[in-house]
C-alpha positions in Angstrom: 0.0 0.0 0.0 1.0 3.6 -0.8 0.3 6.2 1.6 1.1 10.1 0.8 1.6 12.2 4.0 1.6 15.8 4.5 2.7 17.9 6.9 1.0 21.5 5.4 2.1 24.8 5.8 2.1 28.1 3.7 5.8 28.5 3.5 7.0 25.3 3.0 4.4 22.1 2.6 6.3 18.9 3.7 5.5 15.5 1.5 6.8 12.2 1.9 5.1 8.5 0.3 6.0 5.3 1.4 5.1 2.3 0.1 3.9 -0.5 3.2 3.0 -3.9 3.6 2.2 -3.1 7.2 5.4 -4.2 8.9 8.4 -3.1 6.4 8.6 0.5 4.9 10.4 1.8 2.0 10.3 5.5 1.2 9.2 6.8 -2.6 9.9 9.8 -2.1 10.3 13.1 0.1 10.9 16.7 0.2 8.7 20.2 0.6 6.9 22.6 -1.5 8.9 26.0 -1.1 6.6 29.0 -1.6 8.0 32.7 -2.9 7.9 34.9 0.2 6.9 37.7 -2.0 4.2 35.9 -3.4 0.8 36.6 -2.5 -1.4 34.2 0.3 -3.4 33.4 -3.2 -0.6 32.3 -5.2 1.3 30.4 -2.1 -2.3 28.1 -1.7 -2.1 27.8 -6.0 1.7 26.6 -5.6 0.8 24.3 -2.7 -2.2 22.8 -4.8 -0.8 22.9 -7.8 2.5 20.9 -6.2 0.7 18.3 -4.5 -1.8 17.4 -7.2 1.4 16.6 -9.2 2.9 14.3 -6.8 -0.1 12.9 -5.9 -0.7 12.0 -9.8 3.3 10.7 -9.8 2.8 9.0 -7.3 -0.3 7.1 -7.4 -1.1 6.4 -3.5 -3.8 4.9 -2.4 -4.5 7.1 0.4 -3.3 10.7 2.0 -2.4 10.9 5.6 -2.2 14.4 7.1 -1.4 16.0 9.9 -4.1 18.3 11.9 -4.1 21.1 13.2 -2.6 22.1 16.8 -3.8 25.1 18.9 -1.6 27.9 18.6 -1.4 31.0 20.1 -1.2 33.2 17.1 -4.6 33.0 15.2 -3.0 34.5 12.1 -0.6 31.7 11.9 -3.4 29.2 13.0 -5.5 30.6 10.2 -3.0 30.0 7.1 -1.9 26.9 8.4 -5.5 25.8 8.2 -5.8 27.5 4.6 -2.8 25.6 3.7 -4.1 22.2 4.7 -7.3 23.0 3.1 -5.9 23.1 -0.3 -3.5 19.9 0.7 -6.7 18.0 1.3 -8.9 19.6 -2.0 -6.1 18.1 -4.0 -6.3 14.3 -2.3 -10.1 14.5 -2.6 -9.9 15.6 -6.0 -7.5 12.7 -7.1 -10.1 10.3 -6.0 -8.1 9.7 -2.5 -9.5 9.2 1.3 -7.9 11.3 3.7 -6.7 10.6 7.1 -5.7 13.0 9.8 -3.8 12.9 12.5 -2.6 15.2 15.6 1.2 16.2 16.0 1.1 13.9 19.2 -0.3 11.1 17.0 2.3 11.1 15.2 5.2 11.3 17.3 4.0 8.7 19.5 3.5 6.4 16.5 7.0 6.9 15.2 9.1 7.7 18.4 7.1 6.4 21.0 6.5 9.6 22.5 4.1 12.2 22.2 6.0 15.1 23.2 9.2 14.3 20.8 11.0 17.1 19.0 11.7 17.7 15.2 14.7 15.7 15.4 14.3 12.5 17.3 11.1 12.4 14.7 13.4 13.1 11.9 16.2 10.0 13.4 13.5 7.4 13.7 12.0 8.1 10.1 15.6 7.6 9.1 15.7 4.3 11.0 12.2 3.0 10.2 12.9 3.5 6.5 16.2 2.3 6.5 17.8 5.6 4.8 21.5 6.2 4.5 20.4 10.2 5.1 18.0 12.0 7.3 15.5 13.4 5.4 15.9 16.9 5.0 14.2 19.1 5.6 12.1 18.9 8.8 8.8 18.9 7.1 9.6 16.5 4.6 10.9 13.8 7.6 7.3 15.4 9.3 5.0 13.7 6.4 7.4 11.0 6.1 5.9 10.5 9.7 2.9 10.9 9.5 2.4 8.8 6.4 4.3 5.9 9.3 1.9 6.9 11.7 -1.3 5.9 8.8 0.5 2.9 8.4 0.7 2.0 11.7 -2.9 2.6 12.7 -4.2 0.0 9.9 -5.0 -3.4 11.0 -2.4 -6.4 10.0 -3.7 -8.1 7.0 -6.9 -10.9 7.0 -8.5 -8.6 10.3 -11.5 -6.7 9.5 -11.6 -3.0 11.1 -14.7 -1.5 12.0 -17.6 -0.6 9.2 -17.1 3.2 9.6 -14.8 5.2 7.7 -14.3 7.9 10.0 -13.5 5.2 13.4 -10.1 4.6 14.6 -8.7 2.4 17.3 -9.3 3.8 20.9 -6.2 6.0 21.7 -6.5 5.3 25.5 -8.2 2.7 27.5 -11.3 5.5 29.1 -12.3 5.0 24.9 -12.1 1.3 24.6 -15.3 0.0 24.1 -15.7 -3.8 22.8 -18.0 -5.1 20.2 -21.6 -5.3 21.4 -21.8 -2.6 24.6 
């Protein structure tokens, strides 16, 4: 399976696809979508789009994992980052792709164990999990490298059914765990 991450923002937009069987990952490829700083807001959610619906059309995944949005202090920088992953996910649904999101903690606890990791121990254990020679560079690309890990982890191993509903996921802590038939 071929899952596209992204890791948005409206300076530089982080991709990474890795192709899974559910245990063993290799990387496809990796790197961010640079915007012109003296571009207008417009033109940097056009480059973002018009960069992603390429790769996803390169690519050929058969899902896009991104990563949500955080609370942040600054609503100005809270409201492009959400314009930004706006357009990220216009361009998965308009290649015909289901989208998955996932918090920051999410994915740091799927990848390093922790949920409170920073940039680089993220960026080391991508590294290791794929089996690269090189960290990938730069942070956001080793970011939806992540989170695109973090998708892959949440699946269930192969021949076990998950849930009917598209938008359930496993329980994240025991107070949600609820089994079949309660």
């Amino acid at each position: 399976m071929k899952i596209f991450g992204i890791d948005p923002g409206s300076e530089r937009t982080g991709y990474g696809c890795v192709d899974t069987d559910g245990s063993r990952h290799q990387m496809i490829t990796s790197g961010a979508i640079r915007t012109r700083a003296s571009a207008s807001f417009p033109e940097k959610l056009l480059t973002i789009h018009t960069g992603l619906a390429a790769l996803l059309g390169e690519c050929q995944p058969d899902c896009v994992a991104i990563e949500n949005l955080f609370t942040s202090v600054n609503a100005r920088s809270a409201l492009k980052l959400a314009h930004a992953r706006g357009v990220a996910m216009l361009a998965a649904v308009q290649s015909g792709l289901p989208v998955f999101e996932y918090t920051p903690a999410e994915v740091k606890l799927a990848v390093v164990g922790h949920g409170r990791a920073e940039k680089h121990q993220v960026q080391h254990m991508v590294k290791l999990i794929l089996g690269l020679a090189t960290l990938p560079m730069p942070f956001d690309a080793s970011d939806a490298l992540a989170v695109a890990i973090c998708h892959s982890h949440s699946m269930a191993p192969a021949g076990i059914a998950l849930p009917a509903t598209s938008t359930s996921r496993a329980a994240t802590s025991w107070r949600h765990y609820r089994p079949e038939g309660l």
